[in-house]
N, C-alpha and C positions, 0 to 999 in steps of 0.2 A: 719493689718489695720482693719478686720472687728471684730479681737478681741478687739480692744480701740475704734471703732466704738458700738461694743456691751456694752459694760464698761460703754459708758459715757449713753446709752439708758438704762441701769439697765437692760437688757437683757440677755438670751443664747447666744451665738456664734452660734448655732445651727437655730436657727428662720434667721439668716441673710444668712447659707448657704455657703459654701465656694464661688462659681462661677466659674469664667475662674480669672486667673492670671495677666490676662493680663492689666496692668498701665490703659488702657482709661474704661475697665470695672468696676475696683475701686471706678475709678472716677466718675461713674455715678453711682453708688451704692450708695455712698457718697452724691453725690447729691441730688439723691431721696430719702435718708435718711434725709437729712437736710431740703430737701424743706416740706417732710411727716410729720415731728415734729417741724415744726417750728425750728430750729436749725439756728443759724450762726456763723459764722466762727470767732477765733481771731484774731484779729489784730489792732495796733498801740492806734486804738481811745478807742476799748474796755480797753487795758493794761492800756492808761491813767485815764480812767474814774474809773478803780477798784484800780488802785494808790490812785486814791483822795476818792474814798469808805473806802478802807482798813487803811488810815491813822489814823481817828478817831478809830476805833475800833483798833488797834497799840497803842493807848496812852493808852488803858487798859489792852491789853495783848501784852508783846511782845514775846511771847513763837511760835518762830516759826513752829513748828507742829502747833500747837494751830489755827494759824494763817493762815497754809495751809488748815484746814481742814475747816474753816469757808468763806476762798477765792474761795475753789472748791464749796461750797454750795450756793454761792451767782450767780460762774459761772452756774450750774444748774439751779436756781432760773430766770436767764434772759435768759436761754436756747442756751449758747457758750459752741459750743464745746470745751474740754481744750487742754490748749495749753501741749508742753510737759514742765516735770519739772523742766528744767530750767528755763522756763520764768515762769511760777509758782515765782519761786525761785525769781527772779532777781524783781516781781512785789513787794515782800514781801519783798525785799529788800531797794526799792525805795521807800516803804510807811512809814519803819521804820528808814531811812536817813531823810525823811522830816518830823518827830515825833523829832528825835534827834536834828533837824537845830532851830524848834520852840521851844523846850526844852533849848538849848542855848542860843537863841537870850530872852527869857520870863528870863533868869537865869539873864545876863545882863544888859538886858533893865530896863534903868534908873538908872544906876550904874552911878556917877562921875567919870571924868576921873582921878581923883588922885587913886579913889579908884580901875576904871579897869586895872592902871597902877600898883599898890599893887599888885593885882592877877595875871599880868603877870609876875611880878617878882619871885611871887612864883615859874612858870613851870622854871625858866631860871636857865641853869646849870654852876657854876661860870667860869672861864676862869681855873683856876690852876682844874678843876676835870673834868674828862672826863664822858662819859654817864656813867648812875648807871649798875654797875657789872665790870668795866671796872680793877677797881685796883686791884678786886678779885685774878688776875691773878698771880700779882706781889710777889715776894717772896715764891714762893713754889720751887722754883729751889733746 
C-alpha cells in the first residue's frame, strides 16, 4: 500500500516510512495522505465522468497504451488516486465501445431502408453454407 500510495505522489517509499502493519494504521496513513495533497478517492462518478473525457480523445487515438497513459495523466491532473488496472482497463474500454456505437450509428444515419437492408444482406450467411471455415474441414479424410 504505501508503495502505490508512494507511486501515485511521485515519491520514495522511503519519505512515507513503513509504520505498523496493521489494516486501521494504513488507513489513516492514507487518509492523511489524501486529505495532505488534496487527493480523492475513485469511484463510480469519477470512472463516468473520465468515460465521457476519454471518448473524444478515443476518436483520435485508439491505441490503448496510448490511451492508458493520457487516462493516468488526466487522473493526476484532477488529483484521483488510481484505481487498479483493471478499471483502468475496463474505463478505456467503455470510452472506446461509445466511439465505436457513434461510429456506427454516423455510418448509417440516413441510409434508406432498401439500401440498410442491401448491407444486411451482405453480413448474412446463405442457408446451404455454414460459417466461414466450416467446409474447410470436409474431405481431408
Amino acid at each position: 500500500m504505501v508503495a502505490f500510495v508512494a507511486h501515485q505522489l511521485g515519491i520514495d517509499t522511503a519519505v512515507l516510512g513503513t509504520g505498523s502493519d496493521r489494516p486501521q494504521t494504513q488507513r489513516e496513513q492514507l487518509a492523511e495522505l489524501m486529505r495532505h495533497g488534496a487527493f480523492r478517492g475513485f469511484g463510480r462518478a469519477e470512472a463516468r465522468d473520465l468515460v465521457a473525457w476519454l471518448t473524444p480523445v478515443t476518436q483520435a487515438n485508439r491505441k490503448p497504451g496510448q490511451l492508458a497513459i493520457r487516462l493516468v495523466e488526466e487522473l493526476r491532473r484532477r488529483r484521483i488516486l488510481l484505481p487498479t488496472p483493471r478499471v483502468l482497463e475496463l474505463v478505456i474500454h467503455h470510452a472506446r465501445i461509445r466511439v465505436e456505437r457513434a461510429l456506427h450509428r454516423a455510418m448509417i444515419d440516413g441510409i434508406d431502408p432498401i439500401q440498410l437492408a442491401a448491407l444486411d444482406a451482405l453480413l448474412a450467411v446463405p442457408a446451404d453454407r455454414g460459417p466461414p471455415g466450416a467446409a474447410a474441414g470436409q474431405g481431408l479424410g
